[in-house]
C-alpha positions in Angstrom: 119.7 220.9 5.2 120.9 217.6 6.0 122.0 215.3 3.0 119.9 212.3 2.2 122.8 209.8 2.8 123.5 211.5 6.0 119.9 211.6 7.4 119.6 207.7 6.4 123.1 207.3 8.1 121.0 209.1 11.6 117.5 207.3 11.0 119.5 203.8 11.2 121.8 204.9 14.0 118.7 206.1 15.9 116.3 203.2 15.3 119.3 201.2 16.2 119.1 202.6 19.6 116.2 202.6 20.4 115.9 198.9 19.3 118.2 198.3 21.8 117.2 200.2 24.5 114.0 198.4 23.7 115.0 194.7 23.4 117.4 195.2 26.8 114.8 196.5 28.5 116.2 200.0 29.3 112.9 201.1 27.8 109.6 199.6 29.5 106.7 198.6 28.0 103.8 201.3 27.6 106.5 204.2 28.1 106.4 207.0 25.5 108.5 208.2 23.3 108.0 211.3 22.1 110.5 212.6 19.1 111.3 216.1 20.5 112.4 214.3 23.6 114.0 211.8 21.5 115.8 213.9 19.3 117.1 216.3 22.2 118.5 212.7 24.0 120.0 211.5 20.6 121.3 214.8 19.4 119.6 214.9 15.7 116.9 216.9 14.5 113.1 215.4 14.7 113.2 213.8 11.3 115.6 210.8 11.5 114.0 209.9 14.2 110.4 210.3 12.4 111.7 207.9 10.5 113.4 206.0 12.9 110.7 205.0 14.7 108.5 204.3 11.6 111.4 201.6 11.3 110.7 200.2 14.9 106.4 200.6 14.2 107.2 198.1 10.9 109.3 195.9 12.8 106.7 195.5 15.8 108.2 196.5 18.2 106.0 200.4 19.2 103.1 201.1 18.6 102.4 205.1 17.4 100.2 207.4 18.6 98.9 210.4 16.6 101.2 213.5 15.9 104.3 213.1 17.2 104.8 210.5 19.7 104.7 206.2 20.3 104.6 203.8 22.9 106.6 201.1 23.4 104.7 197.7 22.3 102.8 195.9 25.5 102.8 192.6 24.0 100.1 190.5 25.3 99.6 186.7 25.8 98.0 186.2 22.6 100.8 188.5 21.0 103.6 185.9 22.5 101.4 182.8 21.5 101.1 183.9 17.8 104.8 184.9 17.5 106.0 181.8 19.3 104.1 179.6 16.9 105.4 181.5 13.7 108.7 181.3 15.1 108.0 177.5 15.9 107.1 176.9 12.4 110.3 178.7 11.1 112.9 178.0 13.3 111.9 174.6 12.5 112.6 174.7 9.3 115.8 176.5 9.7 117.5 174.3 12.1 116.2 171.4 10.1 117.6 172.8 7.1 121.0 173.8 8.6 121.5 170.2 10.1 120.7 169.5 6.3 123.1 172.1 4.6 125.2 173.3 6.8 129.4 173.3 6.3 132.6 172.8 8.4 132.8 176.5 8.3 129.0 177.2 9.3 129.3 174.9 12.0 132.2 176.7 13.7 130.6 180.0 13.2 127.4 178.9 15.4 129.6 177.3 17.9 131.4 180.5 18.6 128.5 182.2 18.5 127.1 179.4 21.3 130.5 179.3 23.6 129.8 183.0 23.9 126.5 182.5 24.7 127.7 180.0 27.5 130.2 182.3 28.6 127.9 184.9 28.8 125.2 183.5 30.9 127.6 181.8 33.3 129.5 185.3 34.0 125.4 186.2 34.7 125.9 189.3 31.8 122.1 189.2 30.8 122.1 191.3 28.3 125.0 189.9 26.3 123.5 186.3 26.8 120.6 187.6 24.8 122.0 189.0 22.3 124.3 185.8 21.9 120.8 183.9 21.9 119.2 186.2 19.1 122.6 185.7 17.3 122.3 181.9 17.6 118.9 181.2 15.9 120.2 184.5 13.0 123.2 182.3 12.6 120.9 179.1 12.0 119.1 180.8 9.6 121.9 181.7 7.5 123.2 178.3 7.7 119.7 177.0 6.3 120.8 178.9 3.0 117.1 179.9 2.0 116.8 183.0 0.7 113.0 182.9 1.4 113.5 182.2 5.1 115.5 185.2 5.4 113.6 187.3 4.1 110.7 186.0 6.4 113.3 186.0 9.1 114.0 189.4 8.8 110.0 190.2 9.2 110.1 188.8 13.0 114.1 189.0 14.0 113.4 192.0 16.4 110.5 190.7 17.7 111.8 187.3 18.5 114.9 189.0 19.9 112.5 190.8 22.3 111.0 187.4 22.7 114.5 186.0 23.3 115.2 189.0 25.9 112.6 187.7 28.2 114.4 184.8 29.5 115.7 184.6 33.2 116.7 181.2 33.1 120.1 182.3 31.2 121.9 178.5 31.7 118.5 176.8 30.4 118.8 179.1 27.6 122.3 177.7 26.7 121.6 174.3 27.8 118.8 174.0 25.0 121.1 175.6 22.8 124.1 173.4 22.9 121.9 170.4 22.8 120.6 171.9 19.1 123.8 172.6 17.9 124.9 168.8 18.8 122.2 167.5 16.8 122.1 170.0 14.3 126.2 169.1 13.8 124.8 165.3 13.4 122.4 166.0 10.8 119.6 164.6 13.0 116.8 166.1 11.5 114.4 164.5 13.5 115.7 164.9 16.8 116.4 168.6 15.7 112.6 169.4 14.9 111.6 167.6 18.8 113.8 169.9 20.3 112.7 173.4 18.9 109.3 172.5 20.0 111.0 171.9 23.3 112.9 174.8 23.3 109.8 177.2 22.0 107.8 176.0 25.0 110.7 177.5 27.1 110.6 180.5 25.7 106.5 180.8 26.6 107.2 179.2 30.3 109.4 181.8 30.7 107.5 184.6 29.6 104.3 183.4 31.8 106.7 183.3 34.5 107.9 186.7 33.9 104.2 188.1 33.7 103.2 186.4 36.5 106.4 187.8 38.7 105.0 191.6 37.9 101.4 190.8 39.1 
């Protein structure tokens, strides 16, 4: 029998990739996963990855099924709507409060998190600009120093990094993105809070776009 640590040791490495696989988009949505399958491709038994996909059902990101199987989430318009206006309303105040709090340190910790971004989506390395992106606004959030807002953070982070994932436009992406980090650096609050709005209505043209592409 497999030690506690050891199985919470598999459930994390499993929900990890699966996570991935999910946010990259090597996993579609609607497609099944069904743990003996699962556990065969993963090499662990059927319970870590039990629990790893209770993990991923918590986080949002699949929806189960009864017995042993889940699907992967089909998130609909007025799933994307709803998420992009919680994420509005707290990537507000974490960019606001980052251009507010934020140190020397901080500040060269997001931009190297950005330049790889940059470097990333010029290179055309999708999935690595993505994950740059998802690091960029879980940097900010850091920088905000509010415990709160973390925790609420961590409540949404995988489904705004599949959010995040659905962007084309890589050089937009990073565009936006360098244009927060200037006025975040400037402590301009203000101009800071215009451009998330901006930057969220990206996010949903490009998702629409997306949709509309698959039609």
């Amino acid at each position: 029998m497999a030690e506690p640590e050891n199985r919470e040791s598999e459930t994390t490495r499993v929900a990890t990739r699966l996570r991935e696989q999910i946010i990259d988009g090597e996993r579609s949505p609607g497609s099944r996963l069904v743990e003996r399958d699962l556990a065969a491709e993963l090499g662990v038994s059927r319970v870590p990855v039990r629990e790893g996909l209770r993990l991923l059902a918590a986080e949002g990101l699949i929806t189960p099924r009864p017995r042993t199987w889940a699907i992967v989430r089909e998130f609909t318009e007025r799933d994307v709507r709803e998420l992009e206006e919680v994420r509005t309303s707290l990537d507000t105040l974490a960019f606001t409060s980052a251009a507010r709090r934020h140190d020397a340190a901080g500040l060269a910790r997001l931009e190297r998190v950005l330049v790889d971004g940059e470097a990333a989506a010029q290179a055309g390395d999708a999935v690595t600009a993505h994950r740059s992106a998802a690091a960029f606004h879980s940097t900010v959030v850091e920088l905000a120093d509010n415990t709160h807002l973390q925790e609420l953070w961590g409540t949404i982070q995988s489904r705004v990094r599949w959010m995040l994932s659905q962007h084309d436009d890589l050089l937009v992406v990073t565009q936006e993105h360098r244009g927060l980090f200037e006025a975040l650096a400037s402590r301009d609050e203000e101009l800071v809070g215009r451009l998330v709005v901006d930057h969220a209505q990206t996010s949903r043209d490009q998702h629409r776009e997306r949709q509309a592409r698959r039609s």
